[in-house]
N, C-alpha and C positions, 0 to 999 in steps of 0.2 A: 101181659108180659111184665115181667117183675122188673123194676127200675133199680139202679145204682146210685151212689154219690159220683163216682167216677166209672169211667170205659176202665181204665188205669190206674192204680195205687200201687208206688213204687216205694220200697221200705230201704235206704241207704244213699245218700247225694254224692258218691262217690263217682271214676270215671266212669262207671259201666253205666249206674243208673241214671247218671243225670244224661248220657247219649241217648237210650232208650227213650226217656223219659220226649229230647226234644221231639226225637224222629217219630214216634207215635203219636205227638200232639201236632207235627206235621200233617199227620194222614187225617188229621180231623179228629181222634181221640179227644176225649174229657179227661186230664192226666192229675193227677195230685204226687207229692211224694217229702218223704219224710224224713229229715236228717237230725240226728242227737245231738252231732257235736259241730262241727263246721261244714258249709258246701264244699266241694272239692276232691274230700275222703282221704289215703291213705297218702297217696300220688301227692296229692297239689298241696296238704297241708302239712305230712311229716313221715313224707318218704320222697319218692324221686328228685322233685323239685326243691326244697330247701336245702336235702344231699346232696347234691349235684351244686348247688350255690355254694356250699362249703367246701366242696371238694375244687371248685377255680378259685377257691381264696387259699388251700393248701397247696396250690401247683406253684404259686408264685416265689418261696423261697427256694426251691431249685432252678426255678429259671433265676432268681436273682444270683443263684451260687454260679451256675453256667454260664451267667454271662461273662464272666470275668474271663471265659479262653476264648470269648468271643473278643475282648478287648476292652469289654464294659470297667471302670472304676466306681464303685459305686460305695454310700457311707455305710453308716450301722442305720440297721429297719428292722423296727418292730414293729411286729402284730395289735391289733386294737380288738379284743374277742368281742368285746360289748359295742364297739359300731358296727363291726361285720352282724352280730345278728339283730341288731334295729334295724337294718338295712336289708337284710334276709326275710324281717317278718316282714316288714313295709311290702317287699315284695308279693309273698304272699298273701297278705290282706290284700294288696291292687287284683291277685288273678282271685281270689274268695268270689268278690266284685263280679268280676266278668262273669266266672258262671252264676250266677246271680240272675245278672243281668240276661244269661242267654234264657234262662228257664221263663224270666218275665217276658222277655220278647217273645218267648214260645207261646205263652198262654197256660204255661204250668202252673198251679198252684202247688207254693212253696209252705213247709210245713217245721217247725223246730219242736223234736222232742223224739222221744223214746217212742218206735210203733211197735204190737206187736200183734201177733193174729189173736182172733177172738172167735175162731170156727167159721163155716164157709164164706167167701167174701165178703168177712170183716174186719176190721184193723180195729186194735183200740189203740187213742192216743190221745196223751193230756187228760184222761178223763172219760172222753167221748169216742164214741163211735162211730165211723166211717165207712160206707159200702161201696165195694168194687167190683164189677163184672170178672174184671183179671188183677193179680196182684204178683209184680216180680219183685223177688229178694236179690237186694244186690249189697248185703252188709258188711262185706271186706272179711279180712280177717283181724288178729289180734298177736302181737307178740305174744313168746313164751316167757314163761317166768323160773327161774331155777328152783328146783325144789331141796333147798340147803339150809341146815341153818344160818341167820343171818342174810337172809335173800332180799332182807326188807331194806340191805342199805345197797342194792345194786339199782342201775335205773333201765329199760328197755331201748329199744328203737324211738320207739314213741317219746319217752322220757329226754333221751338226750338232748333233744332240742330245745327243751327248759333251763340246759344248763345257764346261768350268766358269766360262772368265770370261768377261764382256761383250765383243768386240772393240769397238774404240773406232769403225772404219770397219771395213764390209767390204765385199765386191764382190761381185754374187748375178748369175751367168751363165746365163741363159737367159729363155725371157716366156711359158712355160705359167704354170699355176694353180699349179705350187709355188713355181716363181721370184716369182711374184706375191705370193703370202703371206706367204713370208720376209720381202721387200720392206719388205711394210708392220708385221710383225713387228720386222724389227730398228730398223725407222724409230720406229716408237711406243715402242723401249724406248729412245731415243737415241742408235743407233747411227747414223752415217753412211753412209748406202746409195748406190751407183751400183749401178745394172741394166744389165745390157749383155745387149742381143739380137740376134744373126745379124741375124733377120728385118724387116720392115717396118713391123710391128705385131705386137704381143704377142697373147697366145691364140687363134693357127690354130685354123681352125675354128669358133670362134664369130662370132656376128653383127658382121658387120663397123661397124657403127652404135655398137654393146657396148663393141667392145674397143677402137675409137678414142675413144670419151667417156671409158672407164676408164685407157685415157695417159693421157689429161688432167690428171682426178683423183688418179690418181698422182704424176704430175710436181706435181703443187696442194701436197701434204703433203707434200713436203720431199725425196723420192727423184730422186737424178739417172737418168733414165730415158736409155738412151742406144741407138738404133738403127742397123739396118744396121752393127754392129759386131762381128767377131770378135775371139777373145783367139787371141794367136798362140804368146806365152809367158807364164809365170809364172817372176819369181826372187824368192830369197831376196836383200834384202838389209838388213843390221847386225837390226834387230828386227822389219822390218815386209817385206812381198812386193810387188813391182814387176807391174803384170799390163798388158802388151804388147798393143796392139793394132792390127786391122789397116788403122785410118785413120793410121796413123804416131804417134797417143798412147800415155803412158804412166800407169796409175793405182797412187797408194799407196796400199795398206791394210794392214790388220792377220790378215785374214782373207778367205779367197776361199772361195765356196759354188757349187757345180755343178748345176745344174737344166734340165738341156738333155735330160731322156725316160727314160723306163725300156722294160729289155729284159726278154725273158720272160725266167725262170729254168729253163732247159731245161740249162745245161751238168752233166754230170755224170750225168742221170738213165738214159743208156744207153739213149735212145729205139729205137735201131738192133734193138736186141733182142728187142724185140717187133712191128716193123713199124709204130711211129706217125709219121706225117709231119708235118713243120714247113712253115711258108708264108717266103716269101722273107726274113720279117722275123726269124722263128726262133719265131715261135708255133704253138705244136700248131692244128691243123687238128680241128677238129671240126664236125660237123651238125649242126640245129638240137633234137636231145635230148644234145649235149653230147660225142656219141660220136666215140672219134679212130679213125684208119683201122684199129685192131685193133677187134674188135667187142667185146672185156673190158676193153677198157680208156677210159676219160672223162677230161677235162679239166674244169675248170669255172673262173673268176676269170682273173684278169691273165694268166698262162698261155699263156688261151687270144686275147686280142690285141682281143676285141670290144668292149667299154668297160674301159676302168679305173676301176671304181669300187665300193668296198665294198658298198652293197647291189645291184649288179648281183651279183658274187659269190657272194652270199648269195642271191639269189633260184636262183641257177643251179646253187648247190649244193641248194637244197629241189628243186628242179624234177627235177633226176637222182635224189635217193630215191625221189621221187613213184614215176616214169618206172620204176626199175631195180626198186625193192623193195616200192612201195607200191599198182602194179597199176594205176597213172593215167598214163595219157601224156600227157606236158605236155611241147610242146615252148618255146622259150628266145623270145620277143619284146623287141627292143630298142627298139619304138618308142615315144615321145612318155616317154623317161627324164629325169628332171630332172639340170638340172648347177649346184651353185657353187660358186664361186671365192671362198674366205672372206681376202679382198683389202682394203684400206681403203681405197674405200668398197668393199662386197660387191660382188660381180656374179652372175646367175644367171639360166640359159633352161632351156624344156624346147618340145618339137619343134623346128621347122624354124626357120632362119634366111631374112632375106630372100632372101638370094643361092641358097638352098637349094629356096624356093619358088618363087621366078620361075627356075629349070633346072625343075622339076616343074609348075606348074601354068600358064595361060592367064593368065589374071586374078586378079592379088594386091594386094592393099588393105594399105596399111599406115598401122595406126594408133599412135602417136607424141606424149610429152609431154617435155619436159629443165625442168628448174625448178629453185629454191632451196627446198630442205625445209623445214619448220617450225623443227626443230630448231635450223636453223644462225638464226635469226631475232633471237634477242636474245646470243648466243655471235659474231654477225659473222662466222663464220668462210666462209671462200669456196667453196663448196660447192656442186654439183649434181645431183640425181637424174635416173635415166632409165628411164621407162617405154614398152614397146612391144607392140604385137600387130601379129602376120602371119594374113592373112586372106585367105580365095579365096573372090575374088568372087566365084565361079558359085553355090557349095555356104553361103556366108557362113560355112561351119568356120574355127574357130580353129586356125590350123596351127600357130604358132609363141607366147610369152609371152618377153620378156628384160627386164629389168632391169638397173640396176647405181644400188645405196643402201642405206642401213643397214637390216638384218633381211631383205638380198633372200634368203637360204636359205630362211626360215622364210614368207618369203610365196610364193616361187616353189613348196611342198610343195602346196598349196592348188590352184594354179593348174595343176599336173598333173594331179590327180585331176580336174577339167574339162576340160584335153585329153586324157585318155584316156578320158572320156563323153561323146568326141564334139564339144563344147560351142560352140555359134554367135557369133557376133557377136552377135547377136539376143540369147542368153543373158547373154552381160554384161550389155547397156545396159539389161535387166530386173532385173539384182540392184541392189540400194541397196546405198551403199559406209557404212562404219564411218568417220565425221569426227570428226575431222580423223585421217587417215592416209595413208601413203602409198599401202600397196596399195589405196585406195580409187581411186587415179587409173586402174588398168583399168576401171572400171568405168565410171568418166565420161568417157572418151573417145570423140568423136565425130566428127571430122576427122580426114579423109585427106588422105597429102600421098605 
């Protein structure tokens, strides 16, 4: 019987792999696994979590503006950009730590450096060579880079986080949910923001009702939102970068930000060498237990191209130890996933969109509220929520829930866990809603339009 270095060689310490990684040294696996750059991966190190940290340090100059119709007096407050992120990284070095720390508690062994395959269950790395019965790839993906001239003075997702000073203006290229963030990120810290988007509307793919009210709202709070625009050049010039585009404008700023998709991280890994296939887009190809076209080898997270999102990741890496080492076969289900876009104001759906439902079902009902929250009430400020449900009229199921208002993350979590039990029409207008709030408005909605 031919022996291994490990049961388990996991190539990326991100969320997906380092879950795998515990759950299968759970079931008694021999597990190793290998990170380049930091434990944690795109999540913990320079995406959700230090966005999210900066985005409650951008909310506070409107609450300090608001509170003034609340009765607040309050002095002149500024912003400190270089303690907010000593204070941001500290954060993130303390959770590095813990997963760290959980992989040692697991019995993982932890590996720093570049792996990649070296033909059938072998990794090379550092040098040396490494065998493994099974090996999952969980190497994230990679921002996009513009292809303009001058691209070398813009920075990515990943990049911005290096920034030390405030720019004064910057220019945030693209209208997914990162472009969106920043957006409202650098807006709320006082920075000058133009958004510039190819497209027609910002966040392809969601409800198209969503992501036209969230223009709005955007454009509301101070961001020059600006469409149907590409950037053709970026220069440098005396202090600040000129960024070229393709309705014949030119914009100054201080600083240009890239948000225009992320690609798998497949360069490097020597896929050839074992027989794994990529899809047109350049993501490993896997079945629905995670499996790529070699039968030892698995993909799980960004990688593999079928949602981007941390606890997808994460579910997909428990579901593969289950599957591989735990004797449970669990295959990967993406439906009724929640999504949001931690945007100012929020936005967040989980199933189907309208457009999404009426190509699938006969009879779609849709119910619908846009208002002025409480909050903005005695603050004045100009302001509107948007609550919706998609509904088929035959079955009266709840296909769809979207929002876009403050706390829609935290309320759209709620509202999955009822689209994925099913949950009628009927079932709303029988819960009582918690008053005065906003997600109380699913509940009391009662006309279709």
């Amino acid at each position: 019987m031919q022996t291994y270095d490990f049961d388990l060689f996991v190539i990326g310490g991100g969320s997906g792999g380092v879950r795998a990684s515990r759950v299968a040294a759970g079931y008694g696996a021999r597990v190793g696994i290998a990170e380049a750059f930091r434990l944690g991966g795109t999540c913990v190190i320079r995406g959700c979590v230090p966005k999210k940290l900066m985005m409650y340090a951008s909310q506070f100059r409107s609450a300090f503006e608001d509170s003034r119709g609340y009765g607040w007096t309050l002095g002149a407050y500024v912003h400190d950009w270089a303690a907010m992120v000593a204070a941001r990284d500290k954060e993130i070095d303390r959770l590095e730590g813990i997963y760290r720390s959980l992989l040692d508690k697991a019995g993982v062994a932890v590996f720093s450096g570049r792996a990649e395959l070296d033909g059938p269950h072998r990794i090379r790395l550092n040098g040396e060579v490494i065998t493994a019965k099974v090996v999952l790839l969980a190497t994230g993906a990679t921002p996009a880079r513009l292809d303009v001239p001058g691209a070398e003075f813009t920075v990515t997702s990943d990049e911005v986080f290096n920034l030390r000073d405030a720019p004064r203006r910057v220019a945030i290229v693209g209208g997914g949910y990162i472009a969106c963030e920043f957006a409202g990120i650098f807006n709320g810290l006082g920075t000058q923001v133009v958004q510039l988007h190819r497209g027609n509307q910002i966040l392809r793919g969601f409800d198209d009702e969503l992501r036209f009210h969230l223009a709005d709202e955007i454009a509301r709070t101070g961001v020059d939102l600006r469409l149907g625009v590409d950037v053709t050049a970026v220069e440098r010039a005396r202090d600040a970068l000129s960024v070229y585009l393709s309705n014949g404008s030119v914009c100054e700023v201080d600083a240009v930000m890239v948000a225009t998709g992320r690609h798998c991280a497949t360069s490097g890994l020597r896929l050839d060498t074992v027989g794994v296939d990529v899809d047109g887009d350049g993501a490993i190809t896997v079945n629905e237990f995670s499996r790529t076209t070699n039968p030892h080898v698995y993909a799980v997270g960004d990688v593999t191209n079928r949602l981007k999102l941390t606890p997808v990741a994460i579910h997909e890496g428990h579901a593969f130890a289950d599957t591989v080492f735990g004797g449970q076969s669990r295959a990967i289900s993406h439906n009724n996933v929640p999504f949001a876009v931690f945007s100012q104001p929020q936005a967040a759906s989980v199933g189907l969109s309208e457009e999404q439902a009426k190509a699938q079902f006969e009879d779609v009902k849709i119910y619908g509220s846009s208002f002025r929250p409480m909050r903005a009430a005695l603050s004045l400020r100009e302001e509107r929520s948007l609550v919706k449900l998609v509904v088929d009229g035959k079955s009266d199921r709840v296909l769809g829930a979207h929002i876009v208002g403050a706390d829609a993350a935290e309320i759209i979590q709620g509202l999955a866990i009822a689209l994925k039990a099913g949950a009628r029409k009927a079932d709303f207008d029988a819960t009582l809603g918690v008053h005065p709030t906003l997600a109380e408005e699913f509940v009391t909605l009662r006309t279709t339009r």
